[in-house]
MARNU-559984 format. One record per residue: x, y, z of N, C-alpha, C in turn. Coordinates in pm, whole numbers, plus 50000, padded with zeros to 5 digits. Atoms other than C-alpha are relative to their C-alpha. Layout:
% MARNU-559984
XYZXYZXYZ
...
This chain:
% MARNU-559984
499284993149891576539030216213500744989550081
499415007949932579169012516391501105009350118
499315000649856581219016616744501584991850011
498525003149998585089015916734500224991750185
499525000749888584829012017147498514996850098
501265006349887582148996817424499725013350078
501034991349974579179017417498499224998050165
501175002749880577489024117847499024998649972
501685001950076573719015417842499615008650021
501004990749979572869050017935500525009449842
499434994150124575319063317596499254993949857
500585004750134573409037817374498665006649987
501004989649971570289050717520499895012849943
499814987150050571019081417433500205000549832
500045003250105571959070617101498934996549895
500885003850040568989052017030498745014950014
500754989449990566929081517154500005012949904
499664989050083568529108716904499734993149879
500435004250146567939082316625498915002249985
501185000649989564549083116720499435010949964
500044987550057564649121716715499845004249911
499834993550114565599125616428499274993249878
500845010150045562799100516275498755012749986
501334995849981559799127316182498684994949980
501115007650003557809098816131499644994550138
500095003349910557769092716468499385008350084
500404987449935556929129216617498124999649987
501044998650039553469124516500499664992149957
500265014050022551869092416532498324994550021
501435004449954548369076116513500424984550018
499755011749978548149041116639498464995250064
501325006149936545179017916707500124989850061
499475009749947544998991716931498884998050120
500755005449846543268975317280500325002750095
499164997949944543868990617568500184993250126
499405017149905545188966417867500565011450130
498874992349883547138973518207499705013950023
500844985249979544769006418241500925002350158
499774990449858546449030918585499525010749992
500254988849981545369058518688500335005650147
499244995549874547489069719016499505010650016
501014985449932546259101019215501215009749942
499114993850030549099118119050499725008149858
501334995950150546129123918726500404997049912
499915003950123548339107118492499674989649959
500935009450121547439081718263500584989349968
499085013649997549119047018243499514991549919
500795009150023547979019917976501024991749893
499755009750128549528992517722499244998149873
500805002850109548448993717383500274984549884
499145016650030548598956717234499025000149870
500505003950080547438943116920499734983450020
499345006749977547708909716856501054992750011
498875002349975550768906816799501225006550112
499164995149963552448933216955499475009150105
500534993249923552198956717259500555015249994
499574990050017553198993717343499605006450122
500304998749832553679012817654499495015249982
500094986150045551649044217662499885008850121
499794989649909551619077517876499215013049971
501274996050021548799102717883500525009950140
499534994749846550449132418157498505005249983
500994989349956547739152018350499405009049905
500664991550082547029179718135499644999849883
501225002750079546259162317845498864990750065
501145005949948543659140318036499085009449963
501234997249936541719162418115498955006149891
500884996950103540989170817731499524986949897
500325014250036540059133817680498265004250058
501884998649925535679136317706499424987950067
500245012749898535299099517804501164995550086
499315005049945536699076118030500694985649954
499685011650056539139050917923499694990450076
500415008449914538419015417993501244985449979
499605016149985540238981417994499204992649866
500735009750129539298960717670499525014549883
500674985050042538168998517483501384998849871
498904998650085540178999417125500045015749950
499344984049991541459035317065500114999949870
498654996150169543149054816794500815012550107
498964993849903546089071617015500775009649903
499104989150045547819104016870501115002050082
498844992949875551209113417040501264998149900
498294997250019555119110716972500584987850129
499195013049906557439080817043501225004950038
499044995249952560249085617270500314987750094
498955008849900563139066417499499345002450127
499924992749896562109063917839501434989250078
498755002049960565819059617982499974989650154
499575010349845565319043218327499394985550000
500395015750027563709009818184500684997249870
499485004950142565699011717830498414998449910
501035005050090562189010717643499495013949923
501114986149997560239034117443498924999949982
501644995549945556739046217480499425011849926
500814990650119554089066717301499535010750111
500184991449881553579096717515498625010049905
501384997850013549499103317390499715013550040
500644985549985547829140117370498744997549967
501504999050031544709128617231499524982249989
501065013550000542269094717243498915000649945
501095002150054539659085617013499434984550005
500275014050001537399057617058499744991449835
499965010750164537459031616751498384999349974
501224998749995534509033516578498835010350046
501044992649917532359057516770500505012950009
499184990249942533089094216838500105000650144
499715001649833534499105417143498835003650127
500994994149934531459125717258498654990350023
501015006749946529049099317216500014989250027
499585008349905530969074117406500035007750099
500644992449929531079102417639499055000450074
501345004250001527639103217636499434990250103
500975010649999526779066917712500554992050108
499424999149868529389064817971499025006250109
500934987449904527469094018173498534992950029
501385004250023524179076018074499964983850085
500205015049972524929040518177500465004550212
499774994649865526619059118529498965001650092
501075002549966523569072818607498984994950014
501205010350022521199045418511500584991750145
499545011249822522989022218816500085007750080
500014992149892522869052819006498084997750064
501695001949941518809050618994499355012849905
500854989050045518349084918837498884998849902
500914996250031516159073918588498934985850004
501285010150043514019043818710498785010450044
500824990449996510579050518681499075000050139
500704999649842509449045719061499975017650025
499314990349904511349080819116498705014049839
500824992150120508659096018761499225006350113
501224994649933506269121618913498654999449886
500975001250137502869120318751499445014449931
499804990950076501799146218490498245007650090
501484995350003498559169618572498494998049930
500855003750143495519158218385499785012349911
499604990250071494819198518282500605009950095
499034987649945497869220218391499035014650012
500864983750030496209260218443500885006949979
499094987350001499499274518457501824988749974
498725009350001503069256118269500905008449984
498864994750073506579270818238500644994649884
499235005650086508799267317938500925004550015
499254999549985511979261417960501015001049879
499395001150115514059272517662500675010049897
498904989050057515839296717398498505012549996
500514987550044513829332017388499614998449844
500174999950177514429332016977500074984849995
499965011750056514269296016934498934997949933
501305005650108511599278516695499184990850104
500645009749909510819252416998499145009850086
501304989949894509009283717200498534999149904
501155002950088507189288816856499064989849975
501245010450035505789253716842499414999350122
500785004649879504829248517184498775014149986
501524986349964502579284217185499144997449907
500935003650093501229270616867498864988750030
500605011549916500469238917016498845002450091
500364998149841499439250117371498605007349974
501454988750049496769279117175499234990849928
500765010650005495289249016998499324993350042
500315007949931494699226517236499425004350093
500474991849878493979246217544500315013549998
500104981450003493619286317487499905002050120
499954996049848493179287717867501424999250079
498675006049951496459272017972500395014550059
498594990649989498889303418075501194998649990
498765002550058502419296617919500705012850072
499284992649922504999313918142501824995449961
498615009450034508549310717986501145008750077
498634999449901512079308718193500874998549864
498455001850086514719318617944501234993249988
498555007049950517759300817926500934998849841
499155007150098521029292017683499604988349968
500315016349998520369261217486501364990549943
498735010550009523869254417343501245006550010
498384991849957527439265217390500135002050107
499325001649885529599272517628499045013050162
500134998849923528079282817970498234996450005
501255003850065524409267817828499584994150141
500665009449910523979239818120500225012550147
500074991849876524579270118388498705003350013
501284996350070521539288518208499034989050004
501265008549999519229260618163499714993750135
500045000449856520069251118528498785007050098
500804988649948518659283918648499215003549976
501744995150038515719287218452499164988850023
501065015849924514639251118617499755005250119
500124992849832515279267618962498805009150000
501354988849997512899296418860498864996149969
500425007350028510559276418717499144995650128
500455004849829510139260619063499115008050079
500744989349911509169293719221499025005549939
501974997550051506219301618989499354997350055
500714999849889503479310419190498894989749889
500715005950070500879284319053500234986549826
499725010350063502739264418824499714984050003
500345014249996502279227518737500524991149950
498845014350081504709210118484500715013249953
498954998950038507749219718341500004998349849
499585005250158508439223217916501635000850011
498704998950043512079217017865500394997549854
499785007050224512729216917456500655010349955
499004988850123514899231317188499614990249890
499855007250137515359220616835500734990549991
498645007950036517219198516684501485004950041
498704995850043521079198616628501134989850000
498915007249988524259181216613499724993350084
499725004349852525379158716913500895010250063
499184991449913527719188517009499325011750017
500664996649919524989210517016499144999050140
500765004249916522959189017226500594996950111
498695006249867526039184217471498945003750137
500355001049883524439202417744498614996750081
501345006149915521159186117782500674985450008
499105010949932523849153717853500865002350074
499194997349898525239170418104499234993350116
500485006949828524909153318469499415012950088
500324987349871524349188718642498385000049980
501284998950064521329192918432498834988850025
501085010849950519829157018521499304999650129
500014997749843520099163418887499725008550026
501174990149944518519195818890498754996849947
501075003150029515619179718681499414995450122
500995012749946515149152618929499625007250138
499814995649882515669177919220498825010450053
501224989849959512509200619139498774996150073
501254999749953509299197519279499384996849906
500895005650152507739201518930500404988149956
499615009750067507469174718712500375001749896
499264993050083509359182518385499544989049847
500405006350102508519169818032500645004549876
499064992550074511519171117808499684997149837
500235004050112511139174517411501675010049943
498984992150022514639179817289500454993049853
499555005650144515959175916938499094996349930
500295008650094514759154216674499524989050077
500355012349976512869120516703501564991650033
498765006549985515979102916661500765007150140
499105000549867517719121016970499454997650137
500275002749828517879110617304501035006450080
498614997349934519809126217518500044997250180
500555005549845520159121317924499495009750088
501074996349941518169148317997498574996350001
501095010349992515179131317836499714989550072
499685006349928516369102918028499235004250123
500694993249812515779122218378498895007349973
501494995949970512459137618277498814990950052
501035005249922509559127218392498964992749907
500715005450082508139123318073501045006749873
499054993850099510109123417737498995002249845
500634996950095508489135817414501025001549846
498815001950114510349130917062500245015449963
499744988150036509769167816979499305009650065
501014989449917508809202217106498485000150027
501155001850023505549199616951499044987550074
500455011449868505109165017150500565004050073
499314995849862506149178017450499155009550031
501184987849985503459207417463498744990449994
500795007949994500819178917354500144989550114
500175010449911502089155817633499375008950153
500564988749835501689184417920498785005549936
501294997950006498639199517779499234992149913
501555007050085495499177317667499575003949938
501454984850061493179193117414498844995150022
500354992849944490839209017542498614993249964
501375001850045487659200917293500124985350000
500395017150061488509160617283499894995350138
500215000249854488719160517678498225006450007
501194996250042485239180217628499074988449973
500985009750043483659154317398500034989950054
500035012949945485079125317588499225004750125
500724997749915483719141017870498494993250012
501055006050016480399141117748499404990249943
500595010750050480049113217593499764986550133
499255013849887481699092617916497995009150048
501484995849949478269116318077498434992549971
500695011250076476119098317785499794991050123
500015011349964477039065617908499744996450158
500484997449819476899073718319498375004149948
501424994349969473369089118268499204986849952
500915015850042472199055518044500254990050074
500185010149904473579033018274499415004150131
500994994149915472189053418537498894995350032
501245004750012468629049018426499814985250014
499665013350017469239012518316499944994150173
499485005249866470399001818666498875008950098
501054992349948467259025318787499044991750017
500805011050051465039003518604500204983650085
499795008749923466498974618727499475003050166
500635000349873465728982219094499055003750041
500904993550033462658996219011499274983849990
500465014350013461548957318913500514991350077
499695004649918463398943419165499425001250166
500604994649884461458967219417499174992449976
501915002450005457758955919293500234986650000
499635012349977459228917619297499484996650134
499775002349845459908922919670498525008250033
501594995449971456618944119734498874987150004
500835013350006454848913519601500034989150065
500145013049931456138887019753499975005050167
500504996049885455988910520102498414998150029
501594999749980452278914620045499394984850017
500385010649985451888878820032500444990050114
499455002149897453808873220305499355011950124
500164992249915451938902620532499524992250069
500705005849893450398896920877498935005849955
501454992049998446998915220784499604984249914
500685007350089446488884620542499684983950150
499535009349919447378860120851499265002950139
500604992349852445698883821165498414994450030
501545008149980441868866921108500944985850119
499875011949960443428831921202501025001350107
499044996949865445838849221518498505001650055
500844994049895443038864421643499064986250055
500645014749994441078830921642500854991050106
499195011249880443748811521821500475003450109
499994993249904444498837322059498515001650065
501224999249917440638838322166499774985650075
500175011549907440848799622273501184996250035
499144999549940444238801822385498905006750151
500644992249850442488827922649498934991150090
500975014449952439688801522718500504990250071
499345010049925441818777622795500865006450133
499404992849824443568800923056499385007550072
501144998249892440788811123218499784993850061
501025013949882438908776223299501314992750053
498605001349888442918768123413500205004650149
499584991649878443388800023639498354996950103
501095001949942439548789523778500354985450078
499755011749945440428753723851501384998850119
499164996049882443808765224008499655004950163
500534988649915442108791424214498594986350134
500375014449909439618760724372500374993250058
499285010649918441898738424452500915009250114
499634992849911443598764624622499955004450100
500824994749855441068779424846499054986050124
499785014849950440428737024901500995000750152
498445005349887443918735825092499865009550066
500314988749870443218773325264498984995250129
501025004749914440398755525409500244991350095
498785011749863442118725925575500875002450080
498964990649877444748748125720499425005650094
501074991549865442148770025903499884986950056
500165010749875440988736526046501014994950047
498595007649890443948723826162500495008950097
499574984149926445118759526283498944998950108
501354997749868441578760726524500394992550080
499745009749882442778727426642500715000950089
499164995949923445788736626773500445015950013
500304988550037445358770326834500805005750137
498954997249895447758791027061499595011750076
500364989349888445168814127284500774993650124
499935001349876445888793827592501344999450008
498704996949930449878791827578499895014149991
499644983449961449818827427514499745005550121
500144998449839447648832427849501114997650092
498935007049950450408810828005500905011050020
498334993649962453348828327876499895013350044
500874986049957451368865127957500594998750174
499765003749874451568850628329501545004650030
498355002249987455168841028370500845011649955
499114980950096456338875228134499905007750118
500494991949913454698892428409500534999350140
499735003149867456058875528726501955003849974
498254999150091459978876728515500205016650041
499944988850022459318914728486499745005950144
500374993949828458168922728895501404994550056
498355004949967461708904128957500905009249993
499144994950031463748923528765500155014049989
500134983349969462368956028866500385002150124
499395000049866462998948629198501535001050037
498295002250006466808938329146500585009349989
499314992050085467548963828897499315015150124
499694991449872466178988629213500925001450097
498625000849920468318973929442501405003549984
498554996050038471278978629257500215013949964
499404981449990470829015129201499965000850066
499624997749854470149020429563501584995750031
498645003849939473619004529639501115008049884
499044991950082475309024329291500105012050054
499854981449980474349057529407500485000350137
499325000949848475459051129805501375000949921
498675004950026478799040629630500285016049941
499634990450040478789071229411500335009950107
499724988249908478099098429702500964996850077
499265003549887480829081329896501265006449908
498884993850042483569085229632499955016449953
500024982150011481849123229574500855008150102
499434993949918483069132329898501024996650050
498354997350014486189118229868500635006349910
499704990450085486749134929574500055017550100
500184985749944485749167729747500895005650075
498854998649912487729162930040501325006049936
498624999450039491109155929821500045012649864
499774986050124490239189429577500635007450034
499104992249980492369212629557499395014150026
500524988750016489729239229574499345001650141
500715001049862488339230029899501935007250084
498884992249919492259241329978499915012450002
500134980549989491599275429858499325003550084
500174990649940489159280830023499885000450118
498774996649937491149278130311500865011049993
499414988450021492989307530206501614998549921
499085003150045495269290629983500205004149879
500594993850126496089302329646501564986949895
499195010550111498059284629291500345011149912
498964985750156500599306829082500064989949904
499435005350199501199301928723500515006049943
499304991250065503319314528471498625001949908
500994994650088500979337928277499974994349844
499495002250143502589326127931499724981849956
500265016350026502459285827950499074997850096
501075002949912500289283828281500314988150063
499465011549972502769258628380500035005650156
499804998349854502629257428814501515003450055
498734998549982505159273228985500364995550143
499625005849892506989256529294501145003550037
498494990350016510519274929276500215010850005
499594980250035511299314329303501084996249908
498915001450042514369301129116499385000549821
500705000750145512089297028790499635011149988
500814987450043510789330528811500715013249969
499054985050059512579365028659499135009850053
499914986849925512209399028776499025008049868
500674995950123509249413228575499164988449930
500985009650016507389383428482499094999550047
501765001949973503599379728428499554989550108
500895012149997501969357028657498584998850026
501464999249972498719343228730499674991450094
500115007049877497009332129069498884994650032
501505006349955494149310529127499225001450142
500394997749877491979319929447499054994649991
501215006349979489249304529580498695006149911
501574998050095486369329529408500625009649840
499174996650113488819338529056501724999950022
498714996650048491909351328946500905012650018
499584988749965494709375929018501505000849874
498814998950150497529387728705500965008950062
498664989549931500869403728867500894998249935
498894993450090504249416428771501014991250108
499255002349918506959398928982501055014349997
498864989549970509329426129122501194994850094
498695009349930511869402329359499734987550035
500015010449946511949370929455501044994150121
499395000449888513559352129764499564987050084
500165005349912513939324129985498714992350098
501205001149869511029303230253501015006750089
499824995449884513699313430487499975012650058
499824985450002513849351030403498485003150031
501074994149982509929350130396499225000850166
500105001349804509459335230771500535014850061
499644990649921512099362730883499175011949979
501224988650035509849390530736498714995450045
501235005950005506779374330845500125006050191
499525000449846508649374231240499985010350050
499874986349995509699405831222499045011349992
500814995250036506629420731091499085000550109
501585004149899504359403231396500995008650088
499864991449910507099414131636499595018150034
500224983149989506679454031565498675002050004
501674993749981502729451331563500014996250144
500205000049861503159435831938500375014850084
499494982049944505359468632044499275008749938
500554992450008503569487631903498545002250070
């Protein structure tokens, strides 16, 4: 193909792009490679370089296929990339515009998988600090699992073996396909609310890895770890693991182990029982025995050690102990009444009848003194008293009454009254007289000068008359 005339770069573009078109080896492409320069913009599309070593390639992954990609791509992760090559015009380059991602080597689901698994392992979900411990014998377990499945069948086979008492209580649920991890969800929740429950069976059969998808679901781990019960998963085959086993509490390779890990049997718990009984009752005795010869040891060497063997030769040394503190307290007691004796004589010698006579005297002449004095001075207290009696008397106020004098009071406080100006019209009072009391009503009051003129007036008209 050749060009008579100079091409814009958006006409070659275009050029190159329709060659490309029309290439059906190009529409439909697998390619393997390393993937590099990983984006992922909030815009959900998909950005990465696919390089070999020689060569690179720019790839593009929009939104809506993502989201049918099951793992997560990574940086260094070699692919096998499906899509269609095309121009992209505003850098001049072209690019593999990707619908599907497979990991090299591995399928996609159980990279998937181990993604999800390694997520939650640095999350914590399954160290074993966070294990609850199992019941030694459960009385009452749920199972968690398909109605018609074969895994109900082994566990009841199991469970009637081992412990015929148990009570097996099963929570139905989906175990694979599409809306499975909703179902098995909800029959963990119920599970929970069993009145008397104690562990948890979670098991199915075998199957694929795309059956077993939803016991590697994350929803499903996190309602394990979220129950109360403790859960004891037997899922698949020996060979599978999946990351619900992971988050149990206890993992069992198969249904059948998984019914033997939650219930004990019954008759070997029994015999160990009694045998462990055996061995308590013989060491029992044993260790009986022993302190049994350890008693009569100590008995013996007590008895040889008693005071009854030792009480002859107390009593002996305690009888001339006493001897000796007798002819002691006797020799004390002598010398004692010795020195009482010398005191009396000395005491006779100087002996204190005649000062006492003496001081008898003198007590006696002290005491005719001070009877005399202490007379005199009441004679002169009581003159003094009757003198200020009858000045008192004089200056009483009662010797005024009775004179014919009298003392008002207000009836209410009994405060003295000296004013008509203090007194209201109708007011109680009260009047002290020489032999009681008089209680009146005031009806006017008035003046000394108004009382003179009434007083004047009053004498004049008894003269005329």
């Amino acid at each position: 193909m050749s060009f008579r005339q100079a091409l814009t770069v958006a006409q070659l573009t275009a050029v190159i792009r329709g060659v490309i078109a029309l290439s059906p080896d190009l529409e439909d492409v697998l390619v393997e490679g390393e993937i590099s320069n990983l984006s992922m913009p909030a815009s959900g599309h998909l950005y990465f370089t696919l390089k070999d070593a020689n060569a690179s390639l720019s790839c593009v992954v929009w939104r809506s296929q993502r989201a049918e990609i099951p793992f997560r791509p990574e940086n260094g992760m070699t692919v096998i990339v499906h899509g269609r090559i095309e121009v992209y015009d505003a850098q001049g380059r072209y690019q593999l515009y990707a619908d599907r991602l497979e990991p090299s080597g591995v399928g996609a689901l159980a990279l998937a998988v181990e993604q999800r698994r390694r997520a939650l392992a640095a999350e914590g979900l399954f160290d074993e600090a966070r294990k609850r411990a199992l019941p030694l014998l459960p009385r009452r377990v749920v199972v968690v699992t398909s109605r018609s499945g074969a895994a109900l069948r082994d566990v009841l086979t199991v469970v009637g073996r081992r412990a015929p008492g148990v009570d097996l209580v099963l929570s139905p649920a989906t175990v694979q396909g599409e809306g499975a991890v909703e179902t098995l969800i909800l029959a963990l929740e119920r599970a929970q609310s069993v009145s008397g429950a104690e562990v948890v069976l979670l098991v199915r059969g075998g199957g694929s890895l795309e059956d077993l998808m939803p016991f590697n679901d994350e929803r499903l781990a996190r309602a394990i770890r979220a129950g109360r019960l403790p859960v004891v998963s037997g899922v698949g085959h020996e060979t599978d693991t999946t990351i619900a086993d992971l988050a149990a509490d206890r993992r069992a390779a198969t249904p059948s182990a998984a019914a033997e890990l939650a219930v004990p049997d019954a008759r070997r718990l029994g015999a160990e029982l009694g045998a462990r009984r055996a061995r308590l009752g013989a060491a029992a005795r044993q260790e009986l025995s022993v302190k049994r010869s350890a008693l009569e040891r100590q008995r013996l060497r007590l008895d040889g050690a008693s005071p009854l063997r030792r009480l002859p030769s107390h009593r002996q040394e305690l009888d001339l102990r006493a001897e000796r503190l007798r002819a002691g307290l006797l020799a004390s007691l002598t010398a004692k009444r010795r020195h009482l004796d010398a005191a009396t004589a000395r005491l006779r010698l100087a002996s204190p009848g005649q000062r006492v006579a003496l001081e008898r005297q003198r007590l006696g002449g002290q005491r005719r003194r001070l009877a005399r004095v202490v007379g005199e001075a009441l004679v002169q207290r009581r003159q003094e008293v009757r003198a200020r009696r009858d000045q008192l008397e004089a200056l009483s106020p009662l010797r005024v009454l009775e004179r014919g004098y009298s003392i008002t009071m207000e009836a209410a406080s009994g405060a003295v009254l000296t004013d008509p100006a203090r007194v209201r019209s109708g007011q109680r009072l009260r009047t002290r007289l020489a032999q009681g009391l008089v209680i009146s009503t005031v009806e006017s009051t008035g003046s000394t000068d108004q009382d003179e003129r009434m007083y004047d007036t009053g004498h004049d008209t008894r003269e005329r008359g």
